[in-house]
N, C-alpha and C positions, 0 to 999 in steps of 0.2 A: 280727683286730684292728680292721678298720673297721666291724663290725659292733657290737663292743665299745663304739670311740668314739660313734657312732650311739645307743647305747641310751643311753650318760651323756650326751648332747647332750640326747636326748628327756625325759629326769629332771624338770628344772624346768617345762617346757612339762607334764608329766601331773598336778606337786605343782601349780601354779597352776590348772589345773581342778580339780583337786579340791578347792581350798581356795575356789575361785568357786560351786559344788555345797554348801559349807556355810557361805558366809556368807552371815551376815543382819544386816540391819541393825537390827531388834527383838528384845530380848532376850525370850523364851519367855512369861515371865510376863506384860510388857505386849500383847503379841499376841494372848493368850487373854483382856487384858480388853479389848482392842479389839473382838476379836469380840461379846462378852458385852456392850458397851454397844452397840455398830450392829446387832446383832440385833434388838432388837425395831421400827426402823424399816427396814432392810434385809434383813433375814430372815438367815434360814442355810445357808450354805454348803457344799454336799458334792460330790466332786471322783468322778466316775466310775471305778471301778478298771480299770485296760489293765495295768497289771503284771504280773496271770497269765494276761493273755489268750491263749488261743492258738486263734487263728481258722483254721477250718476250708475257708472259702470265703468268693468275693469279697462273696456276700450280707454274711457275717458283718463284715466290713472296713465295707461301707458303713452298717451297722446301728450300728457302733462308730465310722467316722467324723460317722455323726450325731448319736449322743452327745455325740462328742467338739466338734462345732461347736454343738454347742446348749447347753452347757458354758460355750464359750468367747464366746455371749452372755450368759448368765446372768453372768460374772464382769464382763464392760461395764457390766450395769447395775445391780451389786452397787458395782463402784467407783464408778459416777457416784453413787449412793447415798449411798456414805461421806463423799467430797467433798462433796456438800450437808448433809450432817450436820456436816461440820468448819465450813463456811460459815456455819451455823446457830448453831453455839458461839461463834463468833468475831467473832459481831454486839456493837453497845455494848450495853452493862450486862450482859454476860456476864463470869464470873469470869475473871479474865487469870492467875490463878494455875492455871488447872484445868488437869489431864495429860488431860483429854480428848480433843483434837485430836491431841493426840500418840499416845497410845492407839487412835484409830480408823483414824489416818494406818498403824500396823502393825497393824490388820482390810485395807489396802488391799493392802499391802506384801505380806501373805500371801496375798492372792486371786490377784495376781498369780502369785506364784511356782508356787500349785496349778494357774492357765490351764498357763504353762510345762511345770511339770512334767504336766501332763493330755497336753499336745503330743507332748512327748519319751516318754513311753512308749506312748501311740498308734502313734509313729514305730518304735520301737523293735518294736512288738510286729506291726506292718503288714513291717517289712524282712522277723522273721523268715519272716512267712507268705510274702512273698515270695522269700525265699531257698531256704524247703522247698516251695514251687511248681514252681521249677525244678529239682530235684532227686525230685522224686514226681510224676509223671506222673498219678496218681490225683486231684491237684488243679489244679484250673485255675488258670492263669499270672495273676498280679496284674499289671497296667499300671499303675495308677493313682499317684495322687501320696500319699504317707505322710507327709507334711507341710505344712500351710497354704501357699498363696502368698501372699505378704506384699503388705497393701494400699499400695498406690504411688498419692497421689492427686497 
């Protein structure tokens, strides 16, 4: 029975992730024209795949967390991009009617969330090699850390 109550406790706590995992604040369409206008001054975008990674060794780990850190510059200086592109629009005698800004503001909103999700499946795909490390003896034990430490200045 306490088990029972336990899992209907847990219900709303796993419907609120999951519904944080699909919201966005940009609807689809503006987003792909946000990219389509910041592109040709901040270039384009592509997010390394870790979803089917499945790494074999610690080499492999660190080959892919450099990916995934050089990644997660590339999206720093893709937003600071887009921001000065909004900043550019928003100067006088620019149109104050244009969806521009708003459009590039979701080019930004979406770099982010591929940094994020670049993270989480690194992390995701770094536990499992770490979890079948310690379970197969034929691979060397992963130490390492499987997710950024967050900058505290």
């Amino acid at each position: 029975m306490r088990i029972f109550l336990a899992a209907l406790l847990a219900l709303p706590m796993l419907a609120g992730q999951a519904a944080a995992d699909t919201y966005r604040t940009c609807p689809a369409t503006t987003t792909e024209q946000g990219r389509s206008i910041v592109s040709a001054a901040c270039g384009a975008l592509s997010a390394p795949g870790f979803t089917a990674a499945s790494f074999t060794s610690p080499l492999d780990l660190d080959a892919a967390r450099g990916d995934r850190d050089a990644f997660l510059a590339r999206v720093d200086a893709y937003a600071a991009c887009v921001s000065d592109f909004i900043d550019r629009s928003r100067q006088p005698g620019m149109s104050a009617d244009s969806l521009t800004p708003d459009q590039a503001a979701c080019a930004h909103s979406w770099a982010e969330d591929q940094a994020t999700e670049a993270v989480r499946t690194f992390g995701r795909a770094c536990i499992d090699y770490a979890n079948r490390s310690v379970m197969d003896a034929r691979l060397t034990p992963w130490t390492g850390a499987c997710y950024p430490s967050p900058d505290i200045n």
